[in-house]
C-alpha positions, 0 to 999 in steps of 0.5 A: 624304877623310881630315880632320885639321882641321875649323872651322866658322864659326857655332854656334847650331843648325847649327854646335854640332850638327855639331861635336858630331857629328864628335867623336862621330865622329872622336875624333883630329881637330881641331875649332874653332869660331869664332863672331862672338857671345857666346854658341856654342849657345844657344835662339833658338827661346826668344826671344819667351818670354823677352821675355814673361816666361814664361821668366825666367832667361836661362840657361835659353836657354844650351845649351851654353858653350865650357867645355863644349864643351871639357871634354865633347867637346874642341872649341876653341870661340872666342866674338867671333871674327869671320871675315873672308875665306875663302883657298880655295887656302891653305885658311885663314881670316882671322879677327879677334878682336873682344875684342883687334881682332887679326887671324890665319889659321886652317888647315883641311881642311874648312870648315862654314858655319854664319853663320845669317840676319839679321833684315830691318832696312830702310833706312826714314826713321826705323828707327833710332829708339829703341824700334824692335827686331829679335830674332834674339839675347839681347842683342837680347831683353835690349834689349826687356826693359829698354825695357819695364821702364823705358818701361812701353810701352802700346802696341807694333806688330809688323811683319809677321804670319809665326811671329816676328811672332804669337809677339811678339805673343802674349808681349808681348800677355801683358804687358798691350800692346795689339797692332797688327799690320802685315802687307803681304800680305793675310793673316797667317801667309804660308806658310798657303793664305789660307782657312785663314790667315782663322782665325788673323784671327779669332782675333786680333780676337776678342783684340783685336788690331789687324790692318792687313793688305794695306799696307807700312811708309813710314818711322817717326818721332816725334810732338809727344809723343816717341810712335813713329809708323809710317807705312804706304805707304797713309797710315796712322799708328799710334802706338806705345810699341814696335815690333818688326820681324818682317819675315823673315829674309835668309840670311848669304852675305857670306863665301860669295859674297866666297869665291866659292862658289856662291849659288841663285836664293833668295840662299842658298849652293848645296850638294849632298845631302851640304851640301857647297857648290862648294868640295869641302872647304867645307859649308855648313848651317843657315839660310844655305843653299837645301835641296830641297823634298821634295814641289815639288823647289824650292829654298827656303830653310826658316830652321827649327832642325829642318833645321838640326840634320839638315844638320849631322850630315849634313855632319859624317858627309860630313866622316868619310866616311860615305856620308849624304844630307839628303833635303830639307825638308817645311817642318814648322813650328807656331806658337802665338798666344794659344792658338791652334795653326798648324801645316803640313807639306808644300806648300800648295795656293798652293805647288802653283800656283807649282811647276807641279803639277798633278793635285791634290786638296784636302779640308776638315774641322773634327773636334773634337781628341778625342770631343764627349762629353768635356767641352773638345772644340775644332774643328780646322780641318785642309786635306789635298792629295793627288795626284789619280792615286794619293792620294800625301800632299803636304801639310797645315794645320791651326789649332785651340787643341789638339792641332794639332800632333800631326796635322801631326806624323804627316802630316808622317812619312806625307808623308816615307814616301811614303804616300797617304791610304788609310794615313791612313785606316788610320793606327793612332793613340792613342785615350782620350776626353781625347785623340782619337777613334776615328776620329782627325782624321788618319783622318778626313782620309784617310777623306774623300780616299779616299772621293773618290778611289774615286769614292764622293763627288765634290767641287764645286770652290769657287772655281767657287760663284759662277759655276756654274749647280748647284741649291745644296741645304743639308742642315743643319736649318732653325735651322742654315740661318737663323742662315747659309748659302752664297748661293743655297742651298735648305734640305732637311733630311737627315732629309727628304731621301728624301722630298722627292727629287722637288723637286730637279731631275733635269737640273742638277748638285746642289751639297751643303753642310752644317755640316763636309761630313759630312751632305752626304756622306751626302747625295750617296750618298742621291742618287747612289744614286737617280740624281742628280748630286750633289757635295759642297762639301767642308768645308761651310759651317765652309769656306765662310765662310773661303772667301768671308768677304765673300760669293760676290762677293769669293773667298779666292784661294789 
């Protein structure tokens, strides 16, 4: 397909990447862009910080402006013009200019959608109150900032405990607000497993923030005071200076569905592995749109600004006739929360569930982000799944203060180039005493998989602990096992463990737990090498206690 004209209709991550792209592309075409807001390109990433002063210049968040686009790349970008209505037939747009309330119909030969997502905003009793915010734009960042400089807000409640929500509540947190968190699910950070989410818990309240978790949002309204007051559906109310609404996003679909294009179960626009939607001559990229899981082969929709970069300039190449194709998503991301780093590639174990997969295995492990002997070393609390058949690399989570992000991003390029956990375990990675170690935590990880999938070690399944009838034995030292333990264990020390093999039972199943999984390793090859059945709880009691954090009667339920 030969193209003359290109619009593109939204900018920030998708729109502004593709347009660039095509014009590295295609010098002789035309290109417009059109989008409803001020600003074209600009880091929405950047946000939060923003508002908690750790970025202070709001012209650090501009990337690029229509002067630029026009000098540097030739593109006719056309800020607070709003499309109205997509003309399939005609190929045209009918576009209003917001500054002048004019309306007019631009050709063209390839459309791009690129509209992003809106900040969910429901339609509560009392939403609509001064001091109650969403963050999706600088004017919306702008309107937080002047609330708290002239409003000196105490107190703020942050709906919803996903990436933007613990983000807010790092920065404004930082800006001496005491923090409540509200969350209708069960845990913080929804897309982690719930054990691995419980570190993040503890993080918080060790902080002091408040969490009130497992209840919705009722309506919002004023005290006698004038105080903003957020009631939940289970009757609770809490007072606030400010409240931020983290609830998610929804894609923008209005124009596509009102055009007719076709619209997945998730509600985003449906389009083919080139982004090119039902119209042949319409693509569509960026937070609007469903992409294919790489690892589950589902639909979802992944608001994040990496895929939207990668969509774009596949679009753009499918525009300029190159043969292109977006491989799907992984669902990389990180968040930081007052100095604590989540970050997880790949599908999780509750994700594994929902897709239908079976023959999964999951592994624990706490190692330290660089040698214990280096003054700082921190636990990172990593979680690996695999495949049971072959050890393919599904995905991972991991929580720690330093250099979380760094495992997940290599986990991340091994899940993309289909590689197992023995390439983990050979993985070849940067090793110097403030850094790692010489046994990574990312070879480490493939390290312990390995170990069970050639049968060296074989894993107790936690969420049978508490109705399994397996002796519990605890290889920890007696100081260790009293401060706490998994219930019902018995304590022989891995140091004595040869000598005493004679009062473990011969006709049972040995369960075995220690600090991190590392000395019940050892232990189940000391007694299976003397003809016991023994499994190892993988993680040990570090896993444990996420695990079970009321007791073997009340499990973590992924």
């Amino acid at each position: 397909m030969e193209t003359k004209r290109v619009v593109i209709v939204g900018g920030v991550a998708g729109g502004a990447t593709c347009a660039a792209r095509l014009r590295r592309l295609d010098e002789s075409a035309e290109i417009v862009v059109l989008d409803r807001g001020e600003y074209v390109s600009f880091a929405n990433c950047g946000l939060p910080y923003y508002v908690g002063d750790v970025i202070r210049d709001e012209e650090k968040l501009l990337l690029a402006s229509p002067p630029l686009f026009r000098e540097r790349f030739n593109i006719d970008v056309r800020t607070r013009h709003e499309v109205l209505a997509i003309d399939r037939v005609a190929g045209e747009l009918v576009v209003r200019d917001l500054a002048t309330d004019s309306e007019y119909r631009e050709p063209y030969d390839a459309l791009v959608l690129s509209p992003g997502a809106a900040p969910v905003r429901p339609p509560l009793p009392g939403v609509d109150l001064p001091g109650i915010f969403t963050l999706r734009s600088i004017p919306d960042s702008r309107d937080i900032r002047s609330w708290i400089a002239s409003r000196k807000p105490r107190r703020a409640v942050v709906v919803g405990g996903g990436f933007i929500g613990l983000e807010m509540a790092e920065n404004l947190a930082n800006r001496g607000i005491k923090i409540t968190i509200v969350e209708m699910m069960n845990q913080l950070m929804p897309p982690l497993d719930m054990e691995m989410a419980e570190y993040v818990h503890e993080h918080l309240y060790a902080c002091g923030v408040r969490l009130h978790m497992g209840d919705g949002i009722a309506g919002f309204e004023l005290s006698d005071r004038g105080d903003l007051v957020v009631r939940t559906q289970a009757g609770a109310a809490i007072e606030s200076d400010l409240v931020i609404l983290a609830m998610g996003v929804r894609p923008e679909t209005k124009l596509a569905r009102e055009a007719g294009l076709e619209i997945g179960e998730r509600g985003g626009i449906r389009v083919d592995a080139q982004m090119r939607t039902s119209d042949p001559r319409i693509w569509a990229v960026g937070d609007a749109v469903e992409v294919r899981n790489a690892v589950t082969g589902l639909c979802e929709l992944i608001p994040l600004a990496g895929p939207a970069n990668r969509q774009a300039r596949v679009a753009a190449d499918a525009i300029c006739g190159r043969t292109t194709r977006f491989r799907g998503v992984e669902g990389t991301a990180v968040c930081g929360t007052l100095g604590l780093t989540v970050a997880l590639t790949g599908a999780t174990e509750k994700a594994l569930h929902r897709s239908g997969m079976k023959g999964f295995r999951a592994v624990w492990l706490h190692a330290s982000q660089h040698v214990g002997y280096y003054p700082g070393a921190q636990p990172i609390h990593m979680k690996l799944l695999f495949r049971a058949a072959d050890g393919l690399v599904l995905g991972a989570q991991a929580v720690g203060r330093e250099g979380v992000e760094r495992r997940i991003d290599a986990i991340a390029l091994a899940i993309q180039m289909k590689a197992t956990v023995f390439d983990l375990e050979e993985a070849e990675l940067c090793y110097a005493p403030p850094y790692g170690a010489a046994k990574d935590p990312v070879n480490l990880a493939g390290m312990v998989a390995a170990n069970v999938l050639r049968g060296d070690v074989d894993l107790a399944p936690w969420g049978e602990l508490g109705a399994t009838d397996a002796f519990l034995l605890d290889v920890r030292d007696p100081q260790e096992f009293l401060a706490d333990s998994v219930d019902g264990a018995v304590n022989i020390p891995l140091g004595e463990l040869r000598a005493r093999i004679a009062e473990l039972p011969q006709d049972r199943e040995i369960w075995i737990s220690c600090g991190v999984g590392q000395r019940a390793y050892y232990a189940c090859r000391i007694l299976t090498q003397h003809g016991l059945s023994a499994r190892n709880l993988s993680g040990g009691y570090q896993t444990y206690r996420v695990l079970y954090p009321e007791g073997v009667a009340q499990p973590c339920v992924c």
